[in-house]
KEZA-947396 format. One record per atom (N, C-alpha, C, CB): z, y negated, x; residue in one letter. Coordinates in steps of 0.05 Angstrom, whole numbers, plus 5000, padded with zeros to 4 digits. Glycine has a CB too. Layout:
<sites>
ZYXA
...
</sites>
This chain:
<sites>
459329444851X
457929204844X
455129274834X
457829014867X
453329444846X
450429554844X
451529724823X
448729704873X
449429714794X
448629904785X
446430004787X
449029894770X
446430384782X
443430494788X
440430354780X
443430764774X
440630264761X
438030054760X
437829804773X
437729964734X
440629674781X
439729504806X
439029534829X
440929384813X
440029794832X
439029894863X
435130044860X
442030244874X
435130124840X
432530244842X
430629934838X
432030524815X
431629734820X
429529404821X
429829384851X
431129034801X
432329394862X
431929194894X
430529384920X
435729084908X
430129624914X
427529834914X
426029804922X
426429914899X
424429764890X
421929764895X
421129444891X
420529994878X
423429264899X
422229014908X
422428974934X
423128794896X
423929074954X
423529094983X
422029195001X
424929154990X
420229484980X
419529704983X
421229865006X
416829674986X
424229834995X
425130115022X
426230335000X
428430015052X
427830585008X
428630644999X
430430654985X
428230695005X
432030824962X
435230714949X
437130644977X
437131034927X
436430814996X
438830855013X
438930585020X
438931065038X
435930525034X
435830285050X
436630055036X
433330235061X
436030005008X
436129764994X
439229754990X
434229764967X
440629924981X
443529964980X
445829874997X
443830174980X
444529905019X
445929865052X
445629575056X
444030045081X
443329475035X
443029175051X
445329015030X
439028995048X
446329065012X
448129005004X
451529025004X
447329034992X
452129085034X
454129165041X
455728825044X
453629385067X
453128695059X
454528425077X
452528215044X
452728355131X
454928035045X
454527855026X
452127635036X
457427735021X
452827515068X
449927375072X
447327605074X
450127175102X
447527765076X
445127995073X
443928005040X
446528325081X
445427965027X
444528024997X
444427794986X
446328214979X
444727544997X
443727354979X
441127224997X
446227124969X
440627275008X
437327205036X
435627465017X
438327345090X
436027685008X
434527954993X
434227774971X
436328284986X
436527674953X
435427604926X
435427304930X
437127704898X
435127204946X
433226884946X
429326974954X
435026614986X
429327164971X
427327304978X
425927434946X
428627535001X
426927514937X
426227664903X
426227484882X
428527904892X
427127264883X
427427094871X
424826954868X
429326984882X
422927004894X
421226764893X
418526894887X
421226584921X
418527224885X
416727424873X
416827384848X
417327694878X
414827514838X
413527574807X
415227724800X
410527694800X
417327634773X
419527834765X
418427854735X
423127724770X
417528034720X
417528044693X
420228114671X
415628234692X
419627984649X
422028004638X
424428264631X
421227894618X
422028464625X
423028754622X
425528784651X
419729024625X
424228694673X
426128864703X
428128614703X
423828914743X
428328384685X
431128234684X
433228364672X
431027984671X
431528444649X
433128524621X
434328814636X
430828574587X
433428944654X
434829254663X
437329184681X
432429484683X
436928954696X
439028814715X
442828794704X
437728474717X
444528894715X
446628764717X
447928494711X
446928804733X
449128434700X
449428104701X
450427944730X
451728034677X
451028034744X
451127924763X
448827874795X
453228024763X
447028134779X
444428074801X
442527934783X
442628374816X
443327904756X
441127754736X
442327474742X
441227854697X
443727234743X
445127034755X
444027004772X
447327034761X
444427194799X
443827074825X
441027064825X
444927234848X
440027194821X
436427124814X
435326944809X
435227204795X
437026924780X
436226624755X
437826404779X
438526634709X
439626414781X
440426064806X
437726034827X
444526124838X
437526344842X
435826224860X
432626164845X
435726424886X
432526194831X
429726104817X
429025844807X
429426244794X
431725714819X
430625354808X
430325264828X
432625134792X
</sites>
């Protein structure tokens, strides 16, 4: 589901490591509490445009 550029955005927006940020996406209520959490940070357009389409969605929903 993670590609390498989604894992390195959800990174260095958690500030943990690949490992750690990777792991939090194992459990489904775990990874949508991370990107409702990222959602409500300063995201510039460039680190949308590197996103997956399916962590680019979940972002953009939780952003309204």
């Amino acid at each position: 589901m993670l590609t390498k550029e989604d894992i390195k955005f959800l990174a260095r927006k958690t500030k943990l490591s690949a490992e750690k940020a990777q792991s939090l996406f194992e459990e489904k209520t775990d990874s949508d509490l991370v990107l409702e959490q990222i959602s409500n940070k300063r995201l510039t357009k460039k680190e949308l445009l590197e996103l997956s389409f399916p962590i680019f969605i979940k972002i953009l929903i939780n952003r309204e």
